[in-house]
C-alpha positions as CSV (number, residue, x, y, z in Angstrom):
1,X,0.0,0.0,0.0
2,X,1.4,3.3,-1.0
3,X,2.2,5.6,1.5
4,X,2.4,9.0,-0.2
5,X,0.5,12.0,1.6
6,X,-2.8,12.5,-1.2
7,X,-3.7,16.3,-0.5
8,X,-7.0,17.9,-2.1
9,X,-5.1,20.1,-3.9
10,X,-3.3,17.3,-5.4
11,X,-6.9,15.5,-5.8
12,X,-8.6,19.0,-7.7
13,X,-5.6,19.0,-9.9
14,X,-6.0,16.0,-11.1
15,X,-9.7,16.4,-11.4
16,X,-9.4,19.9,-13.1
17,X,-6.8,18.0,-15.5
18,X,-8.7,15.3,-16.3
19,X,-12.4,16.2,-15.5
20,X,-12.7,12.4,-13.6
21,X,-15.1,12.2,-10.7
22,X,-13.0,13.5,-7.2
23,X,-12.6,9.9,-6.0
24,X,-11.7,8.6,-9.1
25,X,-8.5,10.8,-9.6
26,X,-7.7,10.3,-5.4
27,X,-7.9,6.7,-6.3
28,X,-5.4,7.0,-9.5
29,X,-2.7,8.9,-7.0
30,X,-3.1,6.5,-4.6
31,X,-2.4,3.8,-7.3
32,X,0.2,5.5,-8.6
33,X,2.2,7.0,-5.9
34,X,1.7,10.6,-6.3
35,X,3.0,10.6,-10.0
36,X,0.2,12.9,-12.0
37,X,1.4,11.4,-15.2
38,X,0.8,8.1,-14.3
39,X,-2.0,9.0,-12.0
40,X,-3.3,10.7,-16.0
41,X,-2.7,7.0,-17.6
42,X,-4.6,5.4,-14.9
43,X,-7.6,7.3,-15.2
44,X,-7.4,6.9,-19.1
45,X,-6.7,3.3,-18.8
46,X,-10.2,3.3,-16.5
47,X,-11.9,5.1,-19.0
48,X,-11.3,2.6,-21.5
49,X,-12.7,-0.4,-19.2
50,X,-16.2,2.0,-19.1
51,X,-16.4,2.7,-22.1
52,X,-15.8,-1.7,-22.8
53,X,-18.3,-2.2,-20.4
54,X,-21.2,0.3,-21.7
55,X,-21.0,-0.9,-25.2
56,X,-24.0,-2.6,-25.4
57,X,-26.2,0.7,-23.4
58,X,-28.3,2.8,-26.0
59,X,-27.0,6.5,-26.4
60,X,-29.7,8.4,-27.8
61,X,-29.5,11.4,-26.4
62,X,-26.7,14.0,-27.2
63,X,-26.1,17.1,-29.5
64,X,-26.3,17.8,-32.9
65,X,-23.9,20.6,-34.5
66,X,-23.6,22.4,-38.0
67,X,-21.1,24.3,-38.6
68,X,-19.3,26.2,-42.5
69,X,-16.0,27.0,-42.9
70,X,-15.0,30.8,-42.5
71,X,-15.7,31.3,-46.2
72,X,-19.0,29.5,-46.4
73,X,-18.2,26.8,-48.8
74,X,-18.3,23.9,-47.4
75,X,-20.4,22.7,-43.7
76,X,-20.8,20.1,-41.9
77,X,-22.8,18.0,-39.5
78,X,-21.7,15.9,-36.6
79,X,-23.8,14.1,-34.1
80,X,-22.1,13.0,-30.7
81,X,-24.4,11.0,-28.5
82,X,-24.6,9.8,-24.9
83,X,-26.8,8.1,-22.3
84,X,-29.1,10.9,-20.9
85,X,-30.1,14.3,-21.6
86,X,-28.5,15.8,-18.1
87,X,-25.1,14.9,-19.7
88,X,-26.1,16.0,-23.5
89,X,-26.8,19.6,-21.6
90,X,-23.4,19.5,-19.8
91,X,-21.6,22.5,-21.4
92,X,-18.3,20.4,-21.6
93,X,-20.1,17.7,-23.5
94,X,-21.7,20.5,-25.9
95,X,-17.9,21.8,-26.5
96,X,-16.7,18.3,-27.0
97,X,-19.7,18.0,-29.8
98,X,-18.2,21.5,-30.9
99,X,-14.4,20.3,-31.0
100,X,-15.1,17.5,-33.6
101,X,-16.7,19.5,-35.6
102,X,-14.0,22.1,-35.6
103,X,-11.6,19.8,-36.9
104,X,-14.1,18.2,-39.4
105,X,-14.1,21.9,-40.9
106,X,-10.2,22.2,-40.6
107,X,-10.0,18.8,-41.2
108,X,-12.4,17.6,-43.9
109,X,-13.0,14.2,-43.8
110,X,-15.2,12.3,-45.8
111,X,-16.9,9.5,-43.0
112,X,-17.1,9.0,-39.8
113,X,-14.4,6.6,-39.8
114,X,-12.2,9.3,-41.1
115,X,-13.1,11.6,-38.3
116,X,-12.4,9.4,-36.1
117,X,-8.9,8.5,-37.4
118,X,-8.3,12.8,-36.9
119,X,-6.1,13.4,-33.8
120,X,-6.7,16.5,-31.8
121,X,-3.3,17.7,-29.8
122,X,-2.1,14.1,-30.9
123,X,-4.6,11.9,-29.5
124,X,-6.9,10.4,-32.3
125,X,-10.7,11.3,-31.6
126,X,-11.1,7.5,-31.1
127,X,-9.3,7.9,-28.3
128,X,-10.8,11.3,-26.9
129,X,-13.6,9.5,-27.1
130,X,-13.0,6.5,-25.3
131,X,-11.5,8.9,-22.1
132,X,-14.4,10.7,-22.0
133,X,-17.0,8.0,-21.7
134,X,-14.6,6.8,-18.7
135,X,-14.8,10.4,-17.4
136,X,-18.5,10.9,-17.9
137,X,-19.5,7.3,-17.2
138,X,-21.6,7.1,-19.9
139,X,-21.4,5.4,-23.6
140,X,-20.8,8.4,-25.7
141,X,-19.7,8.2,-29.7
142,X,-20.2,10.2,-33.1
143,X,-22.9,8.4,-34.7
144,X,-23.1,10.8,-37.5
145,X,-21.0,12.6,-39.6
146,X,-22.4,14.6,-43.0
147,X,-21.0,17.7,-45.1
148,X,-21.7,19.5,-48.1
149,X,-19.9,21.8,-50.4
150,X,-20.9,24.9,-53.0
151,X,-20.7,28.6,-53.6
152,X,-22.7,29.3,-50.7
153,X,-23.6,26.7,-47.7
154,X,-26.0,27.9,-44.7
155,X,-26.0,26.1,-41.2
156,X,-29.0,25.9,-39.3
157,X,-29.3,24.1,-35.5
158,X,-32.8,24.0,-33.9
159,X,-34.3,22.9,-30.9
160,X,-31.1,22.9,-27.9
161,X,-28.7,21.5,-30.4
162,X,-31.7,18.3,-31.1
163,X,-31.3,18.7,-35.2
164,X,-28.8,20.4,-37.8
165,X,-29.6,21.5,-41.2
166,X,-26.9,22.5,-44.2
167,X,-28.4,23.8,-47.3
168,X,-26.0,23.8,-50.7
169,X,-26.9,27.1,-52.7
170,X,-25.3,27.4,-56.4
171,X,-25.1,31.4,-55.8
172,X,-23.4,33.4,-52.9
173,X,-25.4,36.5,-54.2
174,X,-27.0,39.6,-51.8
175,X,-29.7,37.9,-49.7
176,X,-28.9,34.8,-50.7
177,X,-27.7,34.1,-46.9
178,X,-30.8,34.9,-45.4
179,X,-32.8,33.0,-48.0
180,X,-30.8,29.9,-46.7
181,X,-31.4,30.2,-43.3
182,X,-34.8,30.5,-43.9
183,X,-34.8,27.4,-46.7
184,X,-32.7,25.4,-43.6
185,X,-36.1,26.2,-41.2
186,X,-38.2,24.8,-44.0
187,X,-36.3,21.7,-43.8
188,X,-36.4,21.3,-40.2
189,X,-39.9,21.5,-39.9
190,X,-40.7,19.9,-42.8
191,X,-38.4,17.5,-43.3
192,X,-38.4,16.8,-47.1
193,X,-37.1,13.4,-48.3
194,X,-35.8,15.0,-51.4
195,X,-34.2,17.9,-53.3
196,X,-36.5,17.6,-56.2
197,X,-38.7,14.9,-57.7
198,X,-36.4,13.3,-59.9
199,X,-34.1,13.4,-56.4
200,X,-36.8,10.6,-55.2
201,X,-35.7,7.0,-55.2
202,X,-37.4,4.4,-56.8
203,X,-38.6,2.6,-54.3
204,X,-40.6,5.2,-52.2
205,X,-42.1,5.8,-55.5
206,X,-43.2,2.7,-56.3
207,X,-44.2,2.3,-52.7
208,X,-46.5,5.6,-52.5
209,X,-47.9,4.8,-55.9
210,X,-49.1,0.9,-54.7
211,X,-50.4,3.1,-51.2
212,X,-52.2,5.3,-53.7
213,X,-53.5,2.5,-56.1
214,X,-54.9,0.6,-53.0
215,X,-56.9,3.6,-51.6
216,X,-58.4,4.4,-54.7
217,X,-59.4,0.9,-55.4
218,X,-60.6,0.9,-51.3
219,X,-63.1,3.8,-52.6
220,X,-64.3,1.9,-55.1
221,X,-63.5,4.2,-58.2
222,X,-63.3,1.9,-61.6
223,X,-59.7,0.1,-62.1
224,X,-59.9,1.7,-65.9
225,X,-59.5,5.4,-63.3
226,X,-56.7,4.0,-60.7
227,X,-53.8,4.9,-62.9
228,X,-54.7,8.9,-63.7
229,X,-56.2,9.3,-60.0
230,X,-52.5,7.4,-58.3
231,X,-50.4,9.9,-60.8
232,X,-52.2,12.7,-59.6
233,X,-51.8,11.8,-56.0
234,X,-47.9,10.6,-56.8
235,X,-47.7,14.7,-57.6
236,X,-49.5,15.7,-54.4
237,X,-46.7,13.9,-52.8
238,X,-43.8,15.6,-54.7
239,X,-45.3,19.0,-53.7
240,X,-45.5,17.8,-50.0
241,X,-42.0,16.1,-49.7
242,X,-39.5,17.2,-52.5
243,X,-37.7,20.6,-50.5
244,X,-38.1,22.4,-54.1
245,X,-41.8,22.1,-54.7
246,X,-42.8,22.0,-51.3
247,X,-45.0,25.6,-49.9
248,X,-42.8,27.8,-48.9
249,X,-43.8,28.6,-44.9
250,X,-43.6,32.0,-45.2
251,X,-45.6,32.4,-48.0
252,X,-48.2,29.6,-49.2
253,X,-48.3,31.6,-52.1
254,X,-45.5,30.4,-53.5
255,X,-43.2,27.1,-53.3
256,X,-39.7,26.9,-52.3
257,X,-38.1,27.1,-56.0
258,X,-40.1,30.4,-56.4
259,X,-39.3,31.7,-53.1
260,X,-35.4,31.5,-54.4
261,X,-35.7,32.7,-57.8
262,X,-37.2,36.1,-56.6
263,X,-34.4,36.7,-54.2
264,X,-32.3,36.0,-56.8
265,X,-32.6,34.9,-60.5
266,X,-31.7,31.2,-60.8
267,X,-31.1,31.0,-57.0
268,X,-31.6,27.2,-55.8
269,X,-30.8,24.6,-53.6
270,X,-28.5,22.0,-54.8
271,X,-28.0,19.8,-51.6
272,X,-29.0,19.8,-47.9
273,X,-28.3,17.4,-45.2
274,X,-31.3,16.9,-42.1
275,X,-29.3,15.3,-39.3
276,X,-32.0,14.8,-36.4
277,X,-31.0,13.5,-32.9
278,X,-31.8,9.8,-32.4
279,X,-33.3,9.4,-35.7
């Protein structure tokens, strides 16, 4: 048993070093003698034995963060989750969230699994990650990881951090900002599956189109009718869910496309990424 002298200063240095619990870093000096470095590697080696054991815990909760480089070309999304929504409000956990997606702007990487590979002050963010679930005692990762380049990209984060938006313009024009953020609210509340409706995949087409077909048969209209009447309701579902041709929310005058072309001529959207926490 060691017999070195563990102040509480020693103890809140360690903690305000590390960030572990108090009796967790009192525990590493004890273990190793006084020695902060090694006292550092204990706690780290800890972590890792958390974070092994927590593996199978759902971490649904967490932050969600959009951010564009300085020039406004390129954005990205990151999601970093954890157990509970007391730790996803911690304001070290929210800056966490916020240092990956720094260096996924500094950085730009193209998956998760790059991202992760990135070190930080040279320790991958693999390995940041795997001290701070020992730290925070909870399973914490990046589940998501999504970014977007063009002339002109806009980054939107609603609810407390809960869902980021990046909308792709092809024109960095006067108002054109604005009309983004704007076109980024849109998509968070409405959640388009699509740009456009040639953006749509096949199968939700085919799959709306069979919904349609078997309601209108359900009504009893003649089968010689089902094919106009699903076509027409195939359309009804482009203006609802393709971004483009969806109402505008401002203005149900006009849809999206419209909305852009008067701000400027030939404004549009060209990309956008939804990233919502959880889903």
């Amino acid at each position: 048993m060691s017999t070195v002298q563990i102040s509480a200063a020693d103890v809140n240095k360690l903690r305000q070093q590390t960030g572990a619990g108090m009796m967790d870093c009192k525990k590493a000096l004890i273990e190793a003698n006084g020695d902060f470095e090694a006292a550092v590697d204990f706690l780290r080696k800890k972590g890792a034995k958390v974070a092994a054991s927590r593996q199978d815990r759902d971490s649904n909760e967490g932050v969600v963060i959009a951010k564009v480089t300085a020039d406004g070309k390129r954005g990205v999304v990151v999601e970093l989750n954890c157990e509970t929504d007391f730790v996803a409000k911690n304001a070290d956990f929210v800056a966490l969230a916020n240092k990956f997606a720094d260096l996924a702007i500094d950085a730009n990487p193209a998956s998760v699994e790059e991202l992760l590979a990135l070190e930080i002050d040279g320790q991958k963010v693999s390995d940041i990650i795997v001290e701070n679930t020992g730290k925070i005692g909870e399973k914490i990762g990046i589940s998501k990881f999504e970014t977007v380049a063009s002339d002109l990209v806009v980054p939107y984060i609603h609810g407390n951090y809960r869902l980021g938006v990046l909308v792709a313009l092809n024109q960095a024009v006067a108002g054109a900002e604005e009309a983004g953020k704007d076109v980024a609210m849109q998509i968070a509340a409405m959640n388009p599956v699509a740009l456009d409706k040639a953006d749509v995949d096949a199968t939700t087409i085919e799959r709306e189109t069979e919904i349609a077909k078997d309601q209108i048969r359900a009504e009893g209209k003649p089968e010689e009718m089902v094919e106009k009447i699903a076509a027409g309701k195939l359309n009804k579902f482009y203006k609802d869910n393709t971004l483009l041709n969806q109402e505008f929310v401002k203005d149900s005058s006009k849809d999206v496309r419209k909305f852009l072309n008067e701000v400027a001529n030939g404004l549009t959207v060209v990309a956008f990424k939804r990233v919502q926490l959880g889903a």
